[in-house]
Structure formats: structure tokens, C-alpha cells
N, C-alpha and C positions, 0 to 999 in steps of 0.2 A: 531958231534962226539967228539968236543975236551971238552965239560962242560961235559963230563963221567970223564975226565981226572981231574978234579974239587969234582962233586961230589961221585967217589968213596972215597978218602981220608976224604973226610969232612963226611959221613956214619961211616968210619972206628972211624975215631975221636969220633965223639957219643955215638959210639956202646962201644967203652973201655972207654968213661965217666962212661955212662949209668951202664954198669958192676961194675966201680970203685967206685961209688953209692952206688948201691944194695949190696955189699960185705960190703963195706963199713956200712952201716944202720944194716947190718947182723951181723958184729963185736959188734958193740955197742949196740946192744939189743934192737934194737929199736921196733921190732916187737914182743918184748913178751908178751907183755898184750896190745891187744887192744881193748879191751873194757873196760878196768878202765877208762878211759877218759870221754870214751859217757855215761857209766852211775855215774860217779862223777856228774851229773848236775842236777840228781833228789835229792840227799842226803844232807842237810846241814852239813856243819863243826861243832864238836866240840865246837869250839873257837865261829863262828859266832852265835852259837845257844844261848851261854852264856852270851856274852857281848850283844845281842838284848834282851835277859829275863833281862840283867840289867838295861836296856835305857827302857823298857818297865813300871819295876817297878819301876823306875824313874820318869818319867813321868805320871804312875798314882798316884802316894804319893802324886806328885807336885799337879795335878789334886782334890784331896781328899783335902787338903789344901787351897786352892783356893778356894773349895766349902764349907770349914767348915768356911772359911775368911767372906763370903758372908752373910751365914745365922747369922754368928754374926753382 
């Protein structure tokens, strides 16, 4: 009977983290767009889309060069 005396305060405790959390994530917006996240992972970036078509054509010039080195 005396670990009721234990765990109703440690309950209580949780329960106003738990609240001070949720109000908390509530303040800061945290819940407004939740699905930008999970579909940001299909779309490439801007930036990345760019600098890979530059390493690309990079690499095939270097490539085209290489093979014009060869047949001469």
C-alpha cells in the first residue's frame, strides 16, 4: 500500500511533463505541416539537381577527351 504513496506523484509528474510537451510543440508550430518532411524525400533540390548536371558534364567532357586522346 505504501508504493501508491511513490507512484501516484511520479504519474502526476509525467502527466504535467507530458502536457508541458505537447503545449509546448503546440506553441512552436511544430505540428503544422507534417507531411513536407515525408514527401521532401521523393523531390531533389534545386541546388543538388545543379551542381550533379555540372559534375556530370564534367565528367563526360573529361571522358570525350580522353577518347579523342586515344584515337589520336
Amino acid at each position: 500500500m505504501s508504493i501508491i504513496y511513490v507512484l501516484i506523484p511520479i504519474a502526476v509528474l509525467l502527466t504535467a511533463i507530458g502536457l508541458y510537451l505537447f503545449f509546448w510543440a503546440v506553441k512552436t508550430e511544430q505540428f503544422d505541416d507534417l507531411e513536407k518532411q515525408g514527401l521532401s524525400i521523393l523531390f531533389d533540390d534545386e541546388k543538388d539537381t545543379e551542381s550533379e548536371g555540372t559534375t556530370e558534364s564534367n565528367t563526360t567532357s573529361s571522358q570525350n577527351h580522353n577518347n579523342q586522346s586515344k584515337d589520336n
